[in-house]
N, C-alpha and C positions, 0 to 999 in steps of 0.2 A: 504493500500500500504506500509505501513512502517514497518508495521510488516511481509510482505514480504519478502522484503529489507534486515529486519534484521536476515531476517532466512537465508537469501545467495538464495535466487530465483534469476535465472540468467537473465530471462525475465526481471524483475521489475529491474534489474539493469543496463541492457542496456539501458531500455526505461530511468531511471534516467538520466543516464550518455548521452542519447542522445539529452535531452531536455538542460539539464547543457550546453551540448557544441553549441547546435544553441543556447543558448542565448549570451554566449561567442562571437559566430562569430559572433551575428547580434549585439551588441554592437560594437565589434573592427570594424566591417566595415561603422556601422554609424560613430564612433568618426575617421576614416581612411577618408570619402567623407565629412565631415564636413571643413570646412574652421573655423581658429580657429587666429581674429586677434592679432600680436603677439606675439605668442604662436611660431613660425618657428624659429626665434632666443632666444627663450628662454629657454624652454621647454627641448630639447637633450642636450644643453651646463648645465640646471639647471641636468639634472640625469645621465650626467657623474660627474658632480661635487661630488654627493654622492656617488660614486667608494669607498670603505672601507671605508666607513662612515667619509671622510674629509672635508664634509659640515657639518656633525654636529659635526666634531670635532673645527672646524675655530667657529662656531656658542655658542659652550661652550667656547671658548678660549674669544670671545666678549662677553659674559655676563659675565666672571670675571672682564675683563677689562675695561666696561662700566656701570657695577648695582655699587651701594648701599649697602656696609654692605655684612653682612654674608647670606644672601637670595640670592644672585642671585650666589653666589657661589655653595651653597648648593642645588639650583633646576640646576644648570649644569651638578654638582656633578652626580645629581639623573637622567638624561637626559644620559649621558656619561655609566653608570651603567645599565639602561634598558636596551641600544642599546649595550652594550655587553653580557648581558643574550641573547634578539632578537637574534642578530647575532650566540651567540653560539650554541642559539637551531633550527636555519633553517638549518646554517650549517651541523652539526653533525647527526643531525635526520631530518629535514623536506623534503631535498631535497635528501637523503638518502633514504628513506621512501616511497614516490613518482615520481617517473618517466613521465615527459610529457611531450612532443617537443615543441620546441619555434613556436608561430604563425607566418605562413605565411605571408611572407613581401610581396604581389603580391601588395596588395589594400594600400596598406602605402606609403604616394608619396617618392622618396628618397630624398627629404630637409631634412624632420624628421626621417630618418634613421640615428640611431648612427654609427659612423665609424668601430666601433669594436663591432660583436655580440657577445653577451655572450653565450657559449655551456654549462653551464651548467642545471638541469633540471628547468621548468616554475615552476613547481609548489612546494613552494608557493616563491612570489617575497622578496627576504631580505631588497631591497632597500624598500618595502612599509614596511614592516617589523622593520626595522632599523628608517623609518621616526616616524612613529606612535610609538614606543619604546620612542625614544628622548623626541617630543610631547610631548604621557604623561606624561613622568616622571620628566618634565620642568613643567607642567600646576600643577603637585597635588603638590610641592613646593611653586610654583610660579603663579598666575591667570595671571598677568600683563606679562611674560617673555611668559609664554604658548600660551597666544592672538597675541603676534608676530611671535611664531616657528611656529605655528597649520597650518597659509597659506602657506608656505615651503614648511612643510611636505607635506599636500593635493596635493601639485604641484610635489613635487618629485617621489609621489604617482603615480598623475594621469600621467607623464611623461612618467611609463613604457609603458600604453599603446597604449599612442600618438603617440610616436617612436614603439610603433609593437611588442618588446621584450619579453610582458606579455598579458595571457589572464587577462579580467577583474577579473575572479574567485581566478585566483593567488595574484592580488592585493589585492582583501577585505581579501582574508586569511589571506596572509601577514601581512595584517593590524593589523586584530585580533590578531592575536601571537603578534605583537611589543607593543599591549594594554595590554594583560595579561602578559607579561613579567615587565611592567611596574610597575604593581601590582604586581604582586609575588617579586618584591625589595620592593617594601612597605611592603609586609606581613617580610619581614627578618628588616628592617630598617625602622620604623615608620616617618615618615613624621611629622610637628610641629604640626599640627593640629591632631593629632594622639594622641600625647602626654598629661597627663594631664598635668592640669594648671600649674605652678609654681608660688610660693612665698603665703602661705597661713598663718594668715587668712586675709581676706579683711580687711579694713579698710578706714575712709576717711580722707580727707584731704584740705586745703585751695584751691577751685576752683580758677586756674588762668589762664584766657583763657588770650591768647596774650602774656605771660609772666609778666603780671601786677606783681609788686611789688616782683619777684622772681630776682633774681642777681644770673647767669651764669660763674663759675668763668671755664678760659681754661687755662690748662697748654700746656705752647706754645711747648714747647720738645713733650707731646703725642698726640696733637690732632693736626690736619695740619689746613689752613688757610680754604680752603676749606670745612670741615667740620665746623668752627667757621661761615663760613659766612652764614652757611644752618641752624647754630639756630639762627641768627640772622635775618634772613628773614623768617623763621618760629615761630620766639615770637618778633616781634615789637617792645612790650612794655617790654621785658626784660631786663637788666640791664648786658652787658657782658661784663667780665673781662679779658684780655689774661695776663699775668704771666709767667715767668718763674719760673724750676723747685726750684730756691730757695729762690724766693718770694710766694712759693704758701700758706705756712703756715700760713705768716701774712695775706693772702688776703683774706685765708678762712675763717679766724677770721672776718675781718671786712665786706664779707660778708652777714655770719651767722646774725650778729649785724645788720643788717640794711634790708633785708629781711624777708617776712614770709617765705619764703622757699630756701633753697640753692640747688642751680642745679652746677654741676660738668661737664666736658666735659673732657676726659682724657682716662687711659688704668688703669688697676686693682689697679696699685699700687697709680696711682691721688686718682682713687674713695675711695682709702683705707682710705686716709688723710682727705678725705670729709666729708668720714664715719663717724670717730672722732668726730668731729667738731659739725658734724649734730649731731649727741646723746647729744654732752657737753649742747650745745644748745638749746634741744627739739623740733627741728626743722624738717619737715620731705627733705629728697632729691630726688632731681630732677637728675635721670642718663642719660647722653648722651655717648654713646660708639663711643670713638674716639680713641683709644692706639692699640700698637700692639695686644696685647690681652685683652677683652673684656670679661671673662670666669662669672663672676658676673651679668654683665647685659644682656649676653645672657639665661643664667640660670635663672632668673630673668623674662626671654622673653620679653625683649626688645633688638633690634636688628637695631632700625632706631631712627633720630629724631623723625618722624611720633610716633611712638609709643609713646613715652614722653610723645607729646604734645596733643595726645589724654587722656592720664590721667589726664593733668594738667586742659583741659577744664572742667572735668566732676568731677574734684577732686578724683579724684580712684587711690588708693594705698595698698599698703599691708603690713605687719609688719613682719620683719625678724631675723632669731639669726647673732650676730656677734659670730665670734671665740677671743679669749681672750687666751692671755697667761700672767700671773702676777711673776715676779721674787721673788725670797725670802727673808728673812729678813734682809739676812746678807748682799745684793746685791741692789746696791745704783740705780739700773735700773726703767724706767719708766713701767707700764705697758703699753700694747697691743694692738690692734687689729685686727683679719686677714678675710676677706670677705670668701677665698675661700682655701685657703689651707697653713697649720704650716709644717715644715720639717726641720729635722736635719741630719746629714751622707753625703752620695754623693752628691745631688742636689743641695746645699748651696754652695760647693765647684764647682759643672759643673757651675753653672751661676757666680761664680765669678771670674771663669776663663776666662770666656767665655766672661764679661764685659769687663775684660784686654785688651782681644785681641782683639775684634771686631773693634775694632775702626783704628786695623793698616793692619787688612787682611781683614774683612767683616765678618757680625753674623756667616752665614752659616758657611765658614770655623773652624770659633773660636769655633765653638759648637762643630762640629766635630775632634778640636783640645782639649777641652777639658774634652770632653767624652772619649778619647784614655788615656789622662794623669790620670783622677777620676778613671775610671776602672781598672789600674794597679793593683790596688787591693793590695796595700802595709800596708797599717793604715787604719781599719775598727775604726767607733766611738766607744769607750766605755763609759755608761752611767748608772743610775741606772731606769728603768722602773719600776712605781707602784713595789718600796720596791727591787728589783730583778734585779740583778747587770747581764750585757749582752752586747758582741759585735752585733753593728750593721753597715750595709751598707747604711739604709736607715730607717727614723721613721718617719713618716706622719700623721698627722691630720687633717682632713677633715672637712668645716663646712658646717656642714650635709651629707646625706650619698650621695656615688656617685653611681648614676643605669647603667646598660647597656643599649645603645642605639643598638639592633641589636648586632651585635659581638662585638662593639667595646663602652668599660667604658666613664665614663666622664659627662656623664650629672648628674643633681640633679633634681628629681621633686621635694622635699621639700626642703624651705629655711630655715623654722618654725621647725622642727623634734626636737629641745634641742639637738641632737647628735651629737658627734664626729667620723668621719670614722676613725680611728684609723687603721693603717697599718705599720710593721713592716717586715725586711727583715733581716733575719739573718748574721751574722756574719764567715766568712768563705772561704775557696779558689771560683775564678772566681765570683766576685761579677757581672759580667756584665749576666752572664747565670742564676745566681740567682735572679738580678733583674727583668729579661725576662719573667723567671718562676712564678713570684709574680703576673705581668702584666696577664700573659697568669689565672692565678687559680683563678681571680674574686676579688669581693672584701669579700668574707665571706671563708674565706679557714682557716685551718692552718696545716703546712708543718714541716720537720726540715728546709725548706727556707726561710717560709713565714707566718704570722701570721697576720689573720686582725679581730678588734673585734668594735661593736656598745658602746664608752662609755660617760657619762654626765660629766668626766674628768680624767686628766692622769696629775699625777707627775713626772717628771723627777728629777732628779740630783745625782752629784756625775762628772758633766759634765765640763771637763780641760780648763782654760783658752784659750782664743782665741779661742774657737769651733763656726764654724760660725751658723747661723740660716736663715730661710729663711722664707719670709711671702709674699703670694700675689707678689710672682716677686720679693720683694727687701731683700737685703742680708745685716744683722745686727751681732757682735759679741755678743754670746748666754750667757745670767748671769750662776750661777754653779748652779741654782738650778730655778725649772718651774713650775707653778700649770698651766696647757692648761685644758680650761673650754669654758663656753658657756653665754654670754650674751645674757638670751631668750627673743626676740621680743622685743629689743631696739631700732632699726632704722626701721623709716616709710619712705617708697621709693613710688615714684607715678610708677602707673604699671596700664594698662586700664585693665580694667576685661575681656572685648572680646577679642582676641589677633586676626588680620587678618593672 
């Protein structure tokens, strides 16, 4: 028969199409005589809510605003993303494509009639489309966010055909398009569990279930009270410190000194100072992401306390490079350390402008105030790079190299690599459309705008007083002369091996 079918016999395609639709009607008319308690006040009011998808846009707006960390962002993220692919491809082609009349409302009582019938074609339904899209693509981020949306969606689902709107056949289609569209964003933007590991190679470390003998130090400026109080009811026996940001140096000292392990709670720049400490020490750290930006320990892949305290039970850690910049001889400066990224040129200048202001207009504005003033594009740096004297807008050092994730740069699978991502952007008119263009060409190009190279270290100087510098978020006056290098596999960080 299917071979048939597929030759175009118009017999075998009536007989398909007439079995397909008495199952359709003797579904809708059983789920139409069926009594369904409940389901009368709920059910129409639940699948107009999904009207252009503003039940799961309300549903991604409350998992930013009620998860944990960078997870529940990111599987909303990915939920919001499916169900705009879904919707774009029923839209434009599915119901383009296919032409079928809405089912007869005769046997549908009118309670569960929607007030306003849709005219456009049944086949195939976008709301189940749109439901199952979200779903997915919340559940393959997320198990825990997924097991909440999944009952929703099914009910959104089965809503079309409760209220009469949709054959059965339109809903499972529906369905399947907002599944595979789900997946076709993962095949473009891999999901964490997609990704290999981060931070290699293994290693172990002082098992500390409960927080026994580990001492927690919180910088009260990056981590909120909230997050302090979720390691401290998740390590009992830990020892935790809040601090402010300029007592944090001495506390880290004492501590390092009185711990087998120092754990940190903070944003890049806490963990940077931790970082320190912990190597002076030989001590391994304990990372808790609590700061605005978290780039180290996500890269790192850890993303929650959970994660931590899963390593610390089992002692599993991993050992990674720090970045290291050393001043020169003539330059009475301390050296270094930077977790995640060195830079000189514009950037040092937008966050130090941007520090200025934030505090009397608000970040957002001050960034946007400051990236207008950095851009003018009046005084490019000049400096001398490995021996070779050159205006620059922008010079970057990376510890370790940074991959694409999907379209967009920024992640590291290796912490270990001994590498510098080294990036350079030339010196020249419109520094803001040559920065664009740097962003846009990857990180292995070279342009007359943009230059980016793999190296185990890069010399600087020749660099004018007061040029500032910038490491991990904080902004320091840069010495005239630079050796940026790599401390390979100095700091042991606990990290569980299985990542949920």
């Amino acid at each position: 028969m299917s071979d048939a079918y597929a030759h175009g016999n118009p017999q075998v395609r009536a007989r398909v199409s007439a079995l397909l639709s008495g199952w359709d009607r003797q579904i809708l008319h059983t789920v139409a005589a069926r009594r369904w308690p409940g389901a009368e006040p709920v059910l129409p009011r639940l699948s107009r809510s999904a009207n252009h998808g503003l039940l799961w846009f309300g549903m991604a707006a409350g998992m930013v605003a009620l998860g944990r960390g960078v997870r529940s962002r990111r599987a909303a993220a990915r939920g919001v993303a499916s169900l705009a692919l879904a919707s774009a491809t029923i839209n434009t082609i599915g119901k383009r494509s296919v032409r079928r009349a809405r089912p007869l409302l005769d046997t549908v009582p009118v309670i569960r009639r929607l007030k306003r019938q849709p005219f456009t074609s049944s086949f195939p339904s976008g709301h189940a489309a749109s439901a199952a899209a979200f779903a997915t693509g919340v559940a393959l981020e997320s198990k825990t966010w997924g097991a909440i949306v999944a009952p929703v969606a099914a009910s959104v689902a089965f809503s079309r055909v409760y209220t009469g709107v949709h054959h059965p056949s339109d809903v499972l289609v529906g369905a399947a398009l907002g599944v595979g569209a789900a997946f076709a964003v993962r095949g473009v933007v891999p999901t964490r569990s997609q990704l290999p590991a981060p931070g290699r190679p293994h290693t172990s470390a002082p098992a500390l279930p409960g927080g026994q003998e580990l001492v927690v130090v919180v910088n009260r400026q990056a981590g909120t009270a909230d997050s302090a109080a979720l390691v401290r009811r998740a390590l009992p026996l830990a020892e935790v410190v809040e601090c402010a940001p300029d007592e944090l140096s001495a506390e880290l000292e004492k501590a390092a000194a009185r711990g087998r392990a120092l754990g940190i709670l903070g944003g890049d720049g806490t963990i940077n100072r931790a970082a320190a400490v912990a190597v002076a020490h030989g001590i391994p750290l304990a990372v808790f992401p609590g700061g605005t930006f978290n780039h180290f320990a996500y890269d790192l892949g850890i993303e929650s306390v959970d994660d931590t305290c899963r390593a610390l039970v089992g002692g599993e850690a991993v050992r990674v490079d720090l970045g290291r910049f050393t001043p020169g001889p003539a330059d009475d400066k301390k050296p270094g350390f930077f977790l995640n990224t060195f830079s000189l040129g514009v950037y040092p200048e937008l966050v130090r402008i941007r520090d200025r202001w934030s505090p009397r207009i608000g970040g957002w504005p001050a960034g946007v105030l400051a990236a207008a003033l950095v851009l003018r594009g009046e005084h490019p740096l000049e400096a001398r790079v490995q021996g070779r004297r050159r205006p620059m807008w922008l010079l970057f050092a990376g510890n370790g190299i940074y991959q694409r994730v999907g379209p967009t740069p920024g992640h590291r699978q290796d912490l270990a690599d001994g590498l510098l991502d080294v990036r350079v952007v030339h010196g020249g008119r419109w520094p803001g459309l040559r920065l664009l263009a740097a962003a846009l060409a990857g990180p292995l190009s070279r342009s007359p705008v943009h230059a980016a190279q793999q190296l185990r270290q890069l010399r600087i100087d020749g660099l004018a007083p007061g040029t500032p510098m910038a490491y991990d978020g904080e902004v320091t006056e840069a010495p005239s002369e630079l050796l940026v290098d790599k401390a390979v596999q100095v700091l042991t960080v606990y990290r569980p091996q299985a990542l949920l």
